[in-house]
C-alpha positions in Angstrom: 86.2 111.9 -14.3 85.7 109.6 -11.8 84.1 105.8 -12.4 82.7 104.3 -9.7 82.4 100.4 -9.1 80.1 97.8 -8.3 80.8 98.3 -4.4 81.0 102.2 -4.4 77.9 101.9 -6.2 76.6 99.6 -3.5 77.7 101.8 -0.6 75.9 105.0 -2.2 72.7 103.0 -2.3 72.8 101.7 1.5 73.3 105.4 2.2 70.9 106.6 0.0 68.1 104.6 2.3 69.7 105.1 5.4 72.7 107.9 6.0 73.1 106.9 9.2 74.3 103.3 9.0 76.7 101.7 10.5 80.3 101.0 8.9 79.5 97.4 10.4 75.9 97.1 8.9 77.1 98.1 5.4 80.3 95.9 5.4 77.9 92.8 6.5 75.5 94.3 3.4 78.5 94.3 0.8 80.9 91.6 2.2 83.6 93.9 3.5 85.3 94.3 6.7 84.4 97.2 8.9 87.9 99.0 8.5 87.9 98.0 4.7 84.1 99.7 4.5 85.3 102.7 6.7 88.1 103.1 4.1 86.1 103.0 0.9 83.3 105.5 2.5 85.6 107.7 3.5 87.4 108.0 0.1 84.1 108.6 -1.2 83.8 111.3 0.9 87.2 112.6 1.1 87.0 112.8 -3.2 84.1 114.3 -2.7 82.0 112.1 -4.1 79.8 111.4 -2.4 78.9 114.1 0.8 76.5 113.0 4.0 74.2 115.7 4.9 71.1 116.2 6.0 68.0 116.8 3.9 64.9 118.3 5.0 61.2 116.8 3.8 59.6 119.7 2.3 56.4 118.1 2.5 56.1 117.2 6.4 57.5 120.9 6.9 54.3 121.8 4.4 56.9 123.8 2.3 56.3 125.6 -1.0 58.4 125.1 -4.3 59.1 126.7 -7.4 61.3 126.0 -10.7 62.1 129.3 -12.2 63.9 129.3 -15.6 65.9 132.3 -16.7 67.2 133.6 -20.1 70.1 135.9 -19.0 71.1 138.3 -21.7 75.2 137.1 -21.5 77.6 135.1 -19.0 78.3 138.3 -17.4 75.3 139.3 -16.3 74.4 135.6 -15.5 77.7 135.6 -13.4 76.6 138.7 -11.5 73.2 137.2 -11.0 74.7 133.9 -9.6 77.0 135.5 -7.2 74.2 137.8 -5.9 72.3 135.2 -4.6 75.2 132.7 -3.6 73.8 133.3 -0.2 69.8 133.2 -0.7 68.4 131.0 2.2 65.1 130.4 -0.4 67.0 129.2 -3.5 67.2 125.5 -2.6 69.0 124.2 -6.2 70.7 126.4 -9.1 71.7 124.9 -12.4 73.3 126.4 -15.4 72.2 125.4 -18.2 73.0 125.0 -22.1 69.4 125.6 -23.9 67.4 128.8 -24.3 66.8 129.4 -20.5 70.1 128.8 -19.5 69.5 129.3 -15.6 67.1 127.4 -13.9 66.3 127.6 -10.2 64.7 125.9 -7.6 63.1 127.5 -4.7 61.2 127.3 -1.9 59.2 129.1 0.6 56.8 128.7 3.6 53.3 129.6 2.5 51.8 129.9 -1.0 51.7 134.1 -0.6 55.9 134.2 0.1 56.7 131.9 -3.0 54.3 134.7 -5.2 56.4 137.2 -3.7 59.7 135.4 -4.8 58.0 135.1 -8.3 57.9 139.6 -8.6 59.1 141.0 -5.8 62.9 142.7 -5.8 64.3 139.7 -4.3 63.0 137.9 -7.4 66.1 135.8 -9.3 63.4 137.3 -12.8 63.5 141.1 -12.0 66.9 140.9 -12.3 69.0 143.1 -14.6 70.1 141.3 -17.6 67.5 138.7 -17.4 65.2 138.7 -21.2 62.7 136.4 -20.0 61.5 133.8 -17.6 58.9 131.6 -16.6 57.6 130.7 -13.2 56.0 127.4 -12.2 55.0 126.7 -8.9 55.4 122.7 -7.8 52.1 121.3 -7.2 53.8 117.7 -5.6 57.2 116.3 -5.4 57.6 112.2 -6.2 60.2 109.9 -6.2 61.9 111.7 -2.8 60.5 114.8 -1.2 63.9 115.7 0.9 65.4 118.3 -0.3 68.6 120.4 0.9 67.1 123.5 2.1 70.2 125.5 3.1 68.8 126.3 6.8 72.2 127.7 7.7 71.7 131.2 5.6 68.3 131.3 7.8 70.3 133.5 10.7 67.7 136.3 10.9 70.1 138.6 11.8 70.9 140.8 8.9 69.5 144.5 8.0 68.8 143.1 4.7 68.6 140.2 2.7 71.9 138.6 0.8 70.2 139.8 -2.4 70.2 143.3 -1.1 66.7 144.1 -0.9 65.2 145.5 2.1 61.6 143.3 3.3 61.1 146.0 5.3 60.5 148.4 2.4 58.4 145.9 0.6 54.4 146.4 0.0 53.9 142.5 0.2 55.9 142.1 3.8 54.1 145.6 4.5 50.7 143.4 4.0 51.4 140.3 5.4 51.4 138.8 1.9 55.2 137.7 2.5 57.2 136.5 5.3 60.4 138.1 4.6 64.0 137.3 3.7 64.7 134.2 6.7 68.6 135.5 6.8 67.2 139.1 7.9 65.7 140.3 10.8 62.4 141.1 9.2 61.7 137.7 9.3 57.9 136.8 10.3 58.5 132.7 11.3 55.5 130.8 10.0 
């Protein structure tokens, strides 16, 4: 466990508002030289602590969310569930967790007719084997920050079928243009 102090807490907040400040501008902001901010950022980072990335705004993109909790039947099926979508470019945030849904998943999606499609469909984290129940709740409106780390780097388009294993191309909802398809496959219909 690491603690963090008054400064690292400091740093985190500057970065928070702005990633893309200057080690001089933060140092003048907490009273430390540029080398001695450099140093204390990059521990941050190098601990992995703290990592600087780029988060998208899912509202300006006009994108679609859900929160999907699971009850999974045992850890094994929840592990085999977890490591089939390690890779899904849609699941945005997965969390384990230690209640009566003990996986919980955020999503997101394009257009309101793909995120129904991740609620049923095949590629759906609920029609999973092992899985005893689940709910579904699409998110009306984000607050507090609406940037969020959509993992745009799965989005290739280039596979036969998706990282879950489903094929869009066999699917009645991509078949009717109620789904845009798996965005790491090349059934991909780009909004």
């Amino acid at each position: 466990m690491v603690r963090l102090d008054d400064v690292d807490k400091q740093i985190i907040s500057i970065l928070r508002k702005n990633g893309r400040r200057s080690y001089k501008k933060i140092g003048d902001d907490i009273g430390y030289s540029l080398m001695g901010t450099k140093r204390r950022l990059l521990k941050l980072v190098d601990e992995e602590i703290i990592n600087i990335t780029a988060n998208e705004n899912i509202n300006k993109l006009g994108y679609k969310l859900a929160l999907t909790l699971l009850e999974v039947e045992n850890q094994t099926q929840l592990n085999k569930i977890l490591e089939k979508f390690k890779k899904c470019p849609r699941a945005v945030m997965v969390f384990t967790m230690l209640a009566g849904y003990n996986l919980a998943v955020i999503t997101v999606a394009e257009d309101q007719k793909t995120l129904e499609s991740e609620s049923w469909e095949k590629c759906s984290w609920r029609n999973q084997q092992g899985v005893r129940r689940s709910e579904f709740y699409p998110i009306e409106e984000t607050h507090y920050s609406s940037f969020l780390p959509v993992r745009e780097e799965l989005m290739r388009g280039e596979l036969d079928k998706a990282p879950c294993g489903v094929d869009c191309g066999e699917c009645s909802r991509y078949k009717s243009d109620k789904c845009l398809g798996c965005p790491a496959t090349k059934y991909y219909k780009e909004k």
